[in-house]
C-alpha positions in Angstrom: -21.7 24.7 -33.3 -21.7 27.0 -30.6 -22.3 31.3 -32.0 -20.8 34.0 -30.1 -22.8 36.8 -32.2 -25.4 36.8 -34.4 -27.9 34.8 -32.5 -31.0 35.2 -30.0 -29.9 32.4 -27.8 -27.2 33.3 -25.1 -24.3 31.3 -24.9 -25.6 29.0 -21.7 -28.4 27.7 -23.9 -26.5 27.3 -26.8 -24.6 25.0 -24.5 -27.1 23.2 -22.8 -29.0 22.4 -26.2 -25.7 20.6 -27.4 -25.1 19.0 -24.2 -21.9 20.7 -23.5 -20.3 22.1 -20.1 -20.3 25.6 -20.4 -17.2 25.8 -18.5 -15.4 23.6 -21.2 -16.0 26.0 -23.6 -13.6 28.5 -22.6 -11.3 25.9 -22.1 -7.6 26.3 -23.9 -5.0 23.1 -24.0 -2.2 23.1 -22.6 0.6 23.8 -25.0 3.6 22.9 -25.9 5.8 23.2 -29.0 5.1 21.1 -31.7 8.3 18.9 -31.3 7.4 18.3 -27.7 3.7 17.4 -28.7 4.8 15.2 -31.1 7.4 13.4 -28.5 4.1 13.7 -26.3 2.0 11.5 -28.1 4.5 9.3 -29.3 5.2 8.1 -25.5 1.6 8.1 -24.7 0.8 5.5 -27.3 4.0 3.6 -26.5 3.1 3.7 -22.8 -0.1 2.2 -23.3 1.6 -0.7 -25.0 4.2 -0.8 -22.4 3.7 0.4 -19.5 6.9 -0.5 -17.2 8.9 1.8 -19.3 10.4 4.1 -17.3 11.9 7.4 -18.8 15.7 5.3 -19.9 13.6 2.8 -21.9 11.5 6.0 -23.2 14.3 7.7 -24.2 15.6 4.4 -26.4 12.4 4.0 -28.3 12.4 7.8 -28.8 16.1 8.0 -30.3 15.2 4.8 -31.8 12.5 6.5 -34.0 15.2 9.4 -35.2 14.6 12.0 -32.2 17.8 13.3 -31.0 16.2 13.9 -27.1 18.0 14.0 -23.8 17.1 12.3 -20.8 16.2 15.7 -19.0 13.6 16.5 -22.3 12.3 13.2 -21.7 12.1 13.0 -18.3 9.8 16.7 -18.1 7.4 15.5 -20.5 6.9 11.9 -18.6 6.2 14.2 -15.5 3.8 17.1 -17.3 1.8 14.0 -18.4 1.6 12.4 -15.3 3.1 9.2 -16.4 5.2 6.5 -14.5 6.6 3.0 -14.6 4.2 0.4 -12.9 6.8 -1.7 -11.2 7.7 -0.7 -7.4 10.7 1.7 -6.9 11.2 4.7 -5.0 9.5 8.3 -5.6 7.7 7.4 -8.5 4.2 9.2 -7.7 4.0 13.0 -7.6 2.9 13.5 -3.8 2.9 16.9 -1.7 5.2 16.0 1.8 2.4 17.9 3.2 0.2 15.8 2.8 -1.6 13.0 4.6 -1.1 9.2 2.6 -3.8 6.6 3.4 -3.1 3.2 3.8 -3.5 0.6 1.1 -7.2 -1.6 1.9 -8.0 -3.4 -1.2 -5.1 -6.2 -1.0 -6.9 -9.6 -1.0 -10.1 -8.1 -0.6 -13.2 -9.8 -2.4 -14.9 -7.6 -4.4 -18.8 -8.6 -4.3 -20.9 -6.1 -5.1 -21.8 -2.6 -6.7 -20.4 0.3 -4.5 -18.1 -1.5 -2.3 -15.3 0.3 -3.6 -14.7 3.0 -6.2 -11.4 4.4 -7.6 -10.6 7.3 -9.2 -7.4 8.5 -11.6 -6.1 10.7 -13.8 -4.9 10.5 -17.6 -3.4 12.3 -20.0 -5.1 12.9 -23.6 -3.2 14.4 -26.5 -4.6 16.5 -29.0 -3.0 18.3 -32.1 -2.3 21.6 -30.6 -2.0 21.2 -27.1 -3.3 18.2 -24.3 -5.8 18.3 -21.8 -6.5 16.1 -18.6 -9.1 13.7 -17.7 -10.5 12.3 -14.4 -12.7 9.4 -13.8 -14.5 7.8 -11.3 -15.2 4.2 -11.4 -17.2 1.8 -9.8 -15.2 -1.6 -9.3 -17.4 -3.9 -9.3 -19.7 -3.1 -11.9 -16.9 -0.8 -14.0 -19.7 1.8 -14.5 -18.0 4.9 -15.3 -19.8 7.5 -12.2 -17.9 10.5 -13.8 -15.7 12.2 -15.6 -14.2 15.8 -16.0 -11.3 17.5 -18.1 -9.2 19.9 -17.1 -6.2 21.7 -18.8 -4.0 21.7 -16.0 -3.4 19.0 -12.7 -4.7 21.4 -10.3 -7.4 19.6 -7.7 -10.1 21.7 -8.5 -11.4 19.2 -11.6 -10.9 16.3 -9.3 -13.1 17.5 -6.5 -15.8 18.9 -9.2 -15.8 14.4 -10.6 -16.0 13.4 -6.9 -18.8 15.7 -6.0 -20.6 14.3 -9.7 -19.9 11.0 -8.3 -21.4 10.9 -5.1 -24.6 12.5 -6.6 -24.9 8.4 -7.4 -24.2 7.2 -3.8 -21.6 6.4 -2.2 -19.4 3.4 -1.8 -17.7 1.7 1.3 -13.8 1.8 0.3 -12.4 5.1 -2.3 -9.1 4.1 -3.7 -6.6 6.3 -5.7 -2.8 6.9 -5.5 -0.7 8.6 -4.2 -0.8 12.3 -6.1 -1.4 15.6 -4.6 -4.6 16.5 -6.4 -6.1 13.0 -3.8 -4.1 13.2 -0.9 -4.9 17.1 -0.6 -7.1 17.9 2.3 -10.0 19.3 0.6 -10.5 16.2 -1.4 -10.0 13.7 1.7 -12.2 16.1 4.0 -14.8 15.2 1.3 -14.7 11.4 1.4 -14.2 11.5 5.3 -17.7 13.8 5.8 -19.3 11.4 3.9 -18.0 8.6 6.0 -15.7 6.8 2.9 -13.0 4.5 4.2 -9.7 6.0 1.9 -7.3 3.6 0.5 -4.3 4.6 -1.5 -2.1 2.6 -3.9 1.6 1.5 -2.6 4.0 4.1 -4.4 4.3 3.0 -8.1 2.0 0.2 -7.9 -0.4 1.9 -11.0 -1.4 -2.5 -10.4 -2.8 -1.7 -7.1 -5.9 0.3 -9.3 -5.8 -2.2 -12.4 -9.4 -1.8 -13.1 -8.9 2.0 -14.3 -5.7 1.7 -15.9 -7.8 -1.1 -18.0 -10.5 2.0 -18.3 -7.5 4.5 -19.8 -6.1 1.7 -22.1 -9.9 1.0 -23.7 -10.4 4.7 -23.6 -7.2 5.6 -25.5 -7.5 2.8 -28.5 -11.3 3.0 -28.8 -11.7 6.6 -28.6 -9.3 9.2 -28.4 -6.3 7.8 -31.0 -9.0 6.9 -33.5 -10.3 10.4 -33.3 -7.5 13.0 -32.9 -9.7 15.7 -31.6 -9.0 19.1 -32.2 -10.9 21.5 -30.1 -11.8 21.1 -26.3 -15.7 21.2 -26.7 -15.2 18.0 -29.4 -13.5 16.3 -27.0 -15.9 16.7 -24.4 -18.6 15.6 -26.9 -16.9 12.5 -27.8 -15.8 11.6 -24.2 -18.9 11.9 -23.1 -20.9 9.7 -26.1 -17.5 7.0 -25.6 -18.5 6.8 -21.9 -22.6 6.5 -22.8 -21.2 3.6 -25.2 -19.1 2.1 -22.5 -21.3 2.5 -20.0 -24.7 1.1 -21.6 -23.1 -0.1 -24.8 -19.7 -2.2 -24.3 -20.0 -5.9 -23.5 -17.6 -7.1 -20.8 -16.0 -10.6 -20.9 -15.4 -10.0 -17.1 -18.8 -9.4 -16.6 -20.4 -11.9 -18.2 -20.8 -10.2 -21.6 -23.1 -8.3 -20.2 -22.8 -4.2 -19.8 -21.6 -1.9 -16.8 -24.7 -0.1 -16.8 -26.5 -3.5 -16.4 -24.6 -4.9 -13.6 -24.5 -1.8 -11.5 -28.6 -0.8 -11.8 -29.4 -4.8 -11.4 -32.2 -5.4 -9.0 
């Protein structure tokens, strides 16, 4: 428990002696009302149970569980939490026209060994009085979990601060994400093209085309975050950051052999 008076030890220590960003302690969730949280988290968990609903099908289950919604209610939230339908249609991810898109690289590609290609995404994570973002980076091969940040708004700035974590690992051949503004900005390709990264980018509503993290989000979500409910930003951080030392080091794979991400990727 972090003290704010009373105490010889200034807040950074405090911080660092609980293993906690200092950054994150300041941090407030977003808000919304309570209604709109409530329709929040309902179509989170219903997403990651089905995730080729769009916002009509969203809307059913929604007035099918006694909320009298519209479409435009329903459509907002969808968009402040950053989720879409994973079958192909048109406009479906939130891109800046500005912006440079990258070609697609990983179709039919064999993936055979650790940092050939990492990807990197976004998720939303309810909480009781407000929601918060998280980032990842992954390795694919090994589905080691490089790093992670949280954020309280989509701006790029938490993006670039888990890309920058990440490549304190390495770096890998291919770096594939989609097609949102906080990647395709210039600050956060510049990056990857400095350190000589190859940039791929999934087709436009093809969350598919980056299975392996959407897998990450799904096992995140039930093993983690709904079983928890967390109700302030530093708890969150704590327990993101002990599920990803359990995923990590912890979590057998059937994909990999039963054996752990932590093991695959530092193999020798």
């Amino acid at each position: 428990m972090i003290e704010y008076k009373h105490t010889e030890l200034s807040i950074r220590r405090q911080c660092e002696l609980v293993g906690l960003n200092r950054s994150t302690l300041y941090y407030e969730p977003a808000q919304e009302s309570a209604l709109n949280l409530e329709l929040m988290r309902l179509m989170d968990e219903q997403y990651m149970r089905t995730p080729f609903y769009g916002w009509p099908r969203m809307l059913a289950y929604l007035r099918r569980q006694g909320y009298a919604v519209n479409h435009k209610r329903v459509r907002r939230l969808l968009q402040k939490m950053g989720l879409q339908a994973i079958y192909p249609k048109a406009k479906t991810s939130v891109s800046n026209p500005e912006h440079k898109i990258y070609p697609y690289l990983l179709r039919g590609l064999a993936i055979t060994q650790v940092n050939q290609v990492w990807s990197c995404d976004i998720t939303y994570i309810p909480m009781p009085h407000g929601f918060m973002y998280l980032v990842a980076v992954m390795d694919w091969y090994s589905r080691y979990v490089l790093a992670w940040q949280l954020s309280n708004t989509l701006d790029g700035s938490f993006c670039l601060d888990a890309l920058a974590q990440a490549l304190l690992w390495g770096k890998p051949q291919i770096f594939n994400t989609d097609q949102g503004a906080q990647f395709t900005a210039n600050q956060f390709a510049d990056c990857l093209e400095k350190a000589e990264i190859q940039i791929s980018m999934d087709g436009r509503g093809r969350a598919l085309d980056n299975i392996f993290i959407e897998r990450l989000w799904r096992s995140v979500k039930y093993e983690d975050i709904y079983l928890n409910a967390y109700d302030t930003v530093p708890h969150l951080e704590r327990g993101v950051d002990a599920y990803f030392q359990l995923y990590n080091h912890e979590r057998l794979h059937q994909s990999l052999a039963y054996h752990t991400p932590a093991e695959v990727h530092f193999a020798r």
